[in-house]
C-alpha positions as a Markdown table, in Angstrom:
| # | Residue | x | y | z |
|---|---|---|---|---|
| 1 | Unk | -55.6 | -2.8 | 11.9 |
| 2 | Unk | -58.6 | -4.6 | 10.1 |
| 3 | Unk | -58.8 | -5.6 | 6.3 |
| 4 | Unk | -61.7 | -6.7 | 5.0 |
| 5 | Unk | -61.8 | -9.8 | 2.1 |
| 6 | Unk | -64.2 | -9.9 | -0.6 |
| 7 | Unk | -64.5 | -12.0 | -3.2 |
| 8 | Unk | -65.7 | -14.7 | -5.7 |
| 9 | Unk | -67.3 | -17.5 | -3.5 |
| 10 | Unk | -67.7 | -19.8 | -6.4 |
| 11 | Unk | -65.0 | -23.0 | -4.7 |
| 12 | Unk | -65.4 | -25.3 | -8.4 |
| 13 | Unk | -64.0 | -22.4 | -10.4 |
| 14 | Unk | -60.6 | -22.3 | -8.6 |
| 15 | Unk | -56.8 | -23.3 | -9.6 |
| 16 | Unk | -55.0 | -25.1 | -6.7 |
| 17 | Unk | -52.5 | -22.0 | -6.6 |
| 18 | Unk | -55.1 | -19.7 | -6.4 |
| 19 | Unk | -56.1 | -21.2 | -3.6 |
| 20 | Unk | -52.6 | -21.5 | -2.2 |
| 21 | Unk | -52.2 | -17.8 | -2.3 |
| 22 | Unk | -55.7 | -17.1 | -0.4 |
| 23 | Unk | -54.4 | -19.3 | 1.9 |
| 24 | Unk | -51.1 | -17.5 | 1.9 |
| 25 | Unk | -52.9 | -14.2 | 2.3 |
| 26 | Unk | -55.0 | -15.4 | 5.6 |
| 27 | Unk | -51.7 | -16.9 | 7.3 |
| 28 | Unk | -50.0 | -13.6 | 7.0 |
| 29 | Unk | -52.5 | -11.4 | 8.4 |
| 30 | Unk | -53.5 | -13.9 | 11.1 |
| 31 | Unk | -49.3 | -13.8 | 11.7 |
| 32 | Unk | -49.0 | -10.4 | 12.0 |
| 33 | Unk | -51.8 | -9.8 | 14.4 |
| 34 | Unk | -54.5 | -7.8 | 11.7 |
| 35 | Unk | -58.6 | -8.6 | 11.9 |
| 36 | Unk | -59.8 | -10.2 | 9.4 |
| 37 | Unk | -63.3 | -8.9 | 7.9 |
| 38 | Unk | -65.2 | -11.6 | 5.6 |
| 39 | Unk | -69.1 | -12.3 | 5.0 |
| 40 | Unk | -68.4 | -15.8 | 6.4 |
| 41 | Unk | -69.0 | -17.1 | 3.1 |
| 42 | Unk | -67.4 | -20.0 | 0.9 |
| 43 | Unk | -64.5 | -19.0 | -1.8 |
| 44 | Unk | -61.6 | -16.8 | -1.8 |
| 45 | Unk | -62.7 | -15.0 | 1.5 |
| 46 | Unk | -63.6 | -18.3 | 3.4 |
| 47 | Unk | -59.7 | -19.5 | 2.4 |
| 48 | Unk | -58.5 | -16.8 | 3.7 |
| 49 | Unk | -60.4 | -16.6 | 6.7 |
| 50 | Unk | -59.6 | -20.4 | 7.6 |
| 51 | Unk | -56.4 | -19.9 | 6.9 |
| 52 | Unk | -56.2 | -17.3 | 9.2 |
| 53 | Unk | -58.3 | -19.0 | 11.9 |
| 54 | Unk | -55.4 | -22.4 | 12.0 |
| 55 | Unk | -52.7 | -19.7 | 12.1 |
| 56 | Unk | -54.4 | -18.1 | 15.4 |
| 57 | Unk | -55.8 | -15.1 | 13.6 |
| 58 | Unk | -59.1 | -13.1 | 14.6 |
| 59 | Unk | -61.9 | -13.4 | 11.8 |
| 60 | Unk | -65.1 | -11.7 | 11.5 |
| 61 | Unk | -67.6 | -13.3 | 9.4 |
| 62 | Unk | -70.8 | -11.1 | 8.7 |
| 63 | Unk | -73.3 | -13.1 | 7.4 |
| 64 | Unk | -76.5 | -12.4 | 6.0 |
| 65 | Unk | -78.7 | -15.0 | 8.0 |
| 66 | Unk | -79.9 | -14.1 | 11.2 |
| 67 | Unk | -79.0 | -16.9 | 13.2 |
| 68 | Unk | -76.3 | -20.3 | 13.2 |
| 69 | Unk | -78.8 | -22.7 | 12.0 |
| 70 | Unk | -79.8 | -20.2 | 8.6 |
| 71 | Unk | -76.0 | -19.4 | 7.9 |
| 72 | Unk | -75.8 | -23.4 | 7.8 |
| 73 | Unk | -79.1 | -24.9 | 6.6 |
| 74 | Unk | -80.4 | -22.0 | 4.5 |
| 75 | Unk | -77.2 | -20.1 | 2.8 |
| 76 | Unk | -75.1 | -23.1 | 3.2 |
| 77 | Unk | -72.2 | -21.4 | 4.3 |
| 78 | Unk | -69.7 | -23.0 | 6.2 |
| 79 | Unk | -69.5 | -22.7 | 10.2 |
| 80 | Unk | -64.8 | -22.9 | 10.2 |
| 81 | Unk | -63.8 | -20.0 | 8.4 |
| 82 | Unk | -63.9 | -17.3 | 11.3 |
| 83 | Unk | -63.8 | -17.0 | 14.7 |
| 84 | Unk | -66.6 | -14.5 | 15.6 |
| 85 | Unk | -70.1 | -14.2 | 13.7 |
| 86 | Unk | -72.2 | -11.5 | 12.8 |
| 87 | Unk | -75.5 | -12.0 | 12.5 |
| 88 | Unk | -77.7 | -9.9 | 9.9 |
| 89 | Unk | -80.0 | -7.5 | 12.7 |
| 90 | Unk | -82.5 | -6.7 | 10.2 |
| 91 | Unk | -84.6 | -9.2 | 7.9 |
| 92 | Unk | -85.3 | -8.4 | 4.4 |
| 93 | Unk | -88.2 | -9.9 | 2.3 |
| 94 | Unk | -85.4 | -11.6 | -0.3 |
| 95 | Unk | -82.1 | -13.0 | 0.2 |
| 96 | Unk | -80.4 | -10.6 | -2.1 |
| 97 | Unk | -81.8 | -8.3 | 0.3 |
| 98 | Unk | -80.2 | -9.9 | 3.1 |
| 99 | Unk | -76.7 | -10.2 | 1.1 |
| 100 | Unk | -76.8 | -6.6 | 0.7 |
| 101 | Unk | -77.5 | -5.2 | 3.9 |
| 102 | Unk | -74.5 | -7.4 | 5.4 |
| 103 | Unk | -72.3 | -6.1 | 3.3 |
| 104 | Unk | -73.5 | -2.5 | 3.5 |
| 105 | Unk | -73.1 | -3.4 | 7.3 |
| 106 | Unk | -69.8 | -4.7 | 7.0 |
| 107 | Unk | -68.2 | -1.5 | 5.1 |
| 108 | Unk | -67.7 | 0.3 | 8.0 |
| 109 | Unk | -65.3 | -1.6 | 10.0 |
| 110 | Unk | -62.1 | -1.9 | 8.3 |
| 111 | Unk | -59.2 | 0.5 | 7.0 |
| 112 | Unk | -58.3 | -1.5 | 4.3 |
| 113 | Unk | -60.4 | -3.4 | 1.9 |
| 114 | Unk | -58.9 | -6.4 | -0.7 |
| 115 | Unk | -61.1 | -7.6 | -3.4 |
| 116 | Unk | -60.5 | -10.7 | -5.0 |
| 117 | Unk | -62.3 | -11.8 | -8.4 |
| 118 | Unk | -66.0 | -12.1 | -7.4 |
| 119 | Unk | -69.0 | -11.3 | -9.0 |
| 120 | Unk | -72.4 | -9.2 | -8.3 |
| 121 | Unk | -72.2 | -9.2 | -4.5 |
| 122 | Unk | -68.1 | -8.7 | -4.6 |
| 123 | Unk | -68.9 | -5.5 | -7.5 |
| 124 | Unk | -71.3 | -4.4 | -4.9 |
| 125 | Unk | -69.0 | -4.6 | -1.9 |
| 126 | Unk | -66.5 | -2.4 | -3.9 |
| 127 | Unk | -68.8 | 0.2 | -4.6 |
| 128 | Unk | -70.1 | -0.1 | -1.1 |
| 129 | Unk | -66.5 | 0.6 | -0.1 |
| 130 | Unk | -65.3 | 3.3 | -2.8 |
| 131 | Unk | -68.3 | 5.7 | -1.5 |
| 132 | Unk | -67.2 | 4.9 | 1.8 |
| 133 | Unk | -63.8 | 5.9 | 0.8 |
| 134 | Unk | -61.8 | 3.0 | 1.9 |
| 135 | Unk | -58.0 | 1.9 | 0.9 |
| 136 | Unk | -58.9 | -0.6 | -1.6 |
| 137 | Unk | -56.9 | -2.9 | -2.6 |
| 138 | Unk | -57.7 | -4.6 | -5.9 |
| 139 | Unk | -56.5 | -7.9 | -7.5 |
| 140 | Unk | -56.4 | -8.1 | -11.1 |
| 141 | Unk | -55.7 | -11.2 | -12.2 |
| 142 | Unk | -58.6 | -13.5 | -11.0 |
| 143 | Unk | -61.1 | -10.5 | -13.1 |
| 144 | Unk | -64.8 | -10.7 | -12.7 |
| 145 | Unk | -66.2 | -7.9 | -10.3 |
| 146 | Unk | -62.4 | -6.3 | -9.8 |
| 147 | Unk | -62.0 | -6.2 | -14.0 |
| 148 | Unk | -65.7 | -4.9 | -14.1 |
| 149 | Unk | -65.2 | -2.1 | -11.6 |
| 150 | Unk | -61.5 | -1.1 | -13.1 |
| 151 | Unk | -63.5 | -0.8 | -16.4 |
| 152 | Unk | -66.5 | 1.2 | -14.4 |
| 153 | Unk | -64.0 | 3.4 | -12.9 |
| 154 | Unk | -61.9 | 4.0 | -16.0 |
| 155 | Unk | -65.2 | 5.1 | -17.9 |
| 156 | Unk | -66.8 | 7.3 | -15.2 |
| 157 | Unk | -62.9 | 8.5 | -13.9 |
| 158 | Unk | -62.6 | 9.3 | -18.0 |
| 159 | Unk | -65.8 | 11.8 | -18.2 |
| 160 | Unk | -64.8 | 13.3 | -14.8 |
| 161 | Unk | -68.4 | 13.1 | -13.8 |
| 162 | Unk | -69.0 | 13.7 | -10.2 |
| 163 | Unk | -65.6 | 14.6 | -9.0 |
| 164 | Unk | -66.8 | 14.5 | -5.6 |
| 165 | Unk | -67.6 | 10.8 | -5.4 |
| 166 | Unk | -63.9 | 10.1 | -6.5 |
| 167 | Unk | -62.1 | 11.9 | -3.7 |
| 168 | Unk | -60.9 | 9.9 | -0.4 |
| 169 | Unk | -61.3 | 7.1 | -1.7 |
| 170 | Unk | -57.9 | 5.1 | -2.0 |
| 171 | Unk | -57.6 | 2.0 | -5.4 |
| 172 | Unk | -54.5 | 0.3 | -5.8 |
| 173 | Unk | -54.3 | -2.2 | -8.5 |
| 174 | Unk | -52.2 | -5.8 | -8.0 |
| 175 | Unk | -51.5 | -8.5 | -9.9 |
| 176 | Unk | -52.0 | -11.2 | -7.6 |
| 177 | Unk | -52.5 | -11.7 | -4.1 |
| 178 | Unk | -48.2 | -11.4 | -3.6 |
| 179 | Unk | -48.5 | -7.9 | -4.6 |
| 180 | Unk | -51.3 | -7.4 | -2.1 |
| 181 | Unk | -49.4 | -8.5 | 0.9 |
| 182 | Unk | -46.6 | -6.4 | -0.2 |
| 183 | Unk | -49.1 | -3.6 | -0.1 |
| 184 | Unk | -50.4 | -4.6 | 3.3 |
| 185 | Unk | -47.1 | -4.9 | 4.7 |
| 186 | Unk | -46.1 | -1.0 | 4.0 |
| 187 | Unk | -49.8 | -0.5 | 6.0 |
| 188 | Unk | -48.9 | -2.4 | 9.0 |
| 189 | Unk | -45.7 | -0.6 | 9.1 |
| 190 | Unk | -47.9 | 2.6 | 8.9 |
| 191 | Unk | -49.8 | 1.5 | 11.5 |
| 192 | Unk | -47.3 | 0.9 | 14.0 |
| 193 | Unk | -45.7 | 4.8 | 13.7 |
């Protein structure tokens, strides 16, 4: 099984015990043998990912620069929070561009996708993943891009416009990252059947 962790990569705007649970979130999966999926970036997915990396876990970073020396030098991203990277194959005229494209690469990969806070890229990432109609698992209580796409999909979901687009894709809605790995555990029980 593979779960893929997006999220707000802004590291000056977090509590210690939000922290703690990333951390808390990357130990489990690395513990119970699932891939981890990030875009090797800082914040909530590169807490998790580390986490996961010192508990023995597999990590995937996808990042948008196309070689070590950009992911460090040009993104400053850091170089410890996975164990494999993913370079971005095609180049783009903008870094947005770049951004993107990884995570449009990314999407495929995983069965299960958690979203924690974030903003643009992370809103992106979760639309990225709803078309693709992934199990998305959705974290409420650090808001931006998850509170923004619960209040996209409310509206849209409301109007029934487009019924197509809304069926295979999976949302479940958590509190916090404890209700998450309760909701990954029943997958990895899944899984094993």
């Amino acid at each position: 099984m593979k779960v893929t962790v997006y999220g707000s990569t802004n590291s000056t705007l977090y509590l210690p015990k939000e922290i703690e649970a990333c951390k808390k979130l990357g130990t489990w999966l690395a513990e119970n043998n699932i891939e981890i999926l990030t875009g090797a970036c800082r914040g909530m997915p590169y807490y998790v990912g580390r986490a996961a990396v010192l508990a023995g876990g597999k990590v995937t970073g996808f990042t948008p620069a196309k070689n070590l020396k950009e992911h460090v030098e040009v993104y400053n991203f850091p170089f410890d929070g996975f164990t494999d990277l993913a370079f971005n194959r095609t180049r783009y005229f903008t870094q947005a561009e770049n951004f993107l494209h990884r995570s449009w690469d990314m999407t495929p990969f995983s069965e299960v996708v958690v979203a924690i806070g974030g903003s643009w890229g992370t809103y992106s990432e979760i639309i990225f993943s709803f078309f693709a109609k992934k199990t998305i698992i959705l974290v409420e209580g650090y808001g931006g891009a998850v509170k923004a796409f619960k209040q996209t999909h409310d509206f849209f979901g409301a109007r029934e416009v487009n019924p197509a687009v809304h069926d295979g894709a999976k949302l479940i809605w958590v509190k916090d990252i404890g209700e998450a790995i309760k909701v990954l555990k029943k997958y990895k029980e899944k899984d094993k059947k």
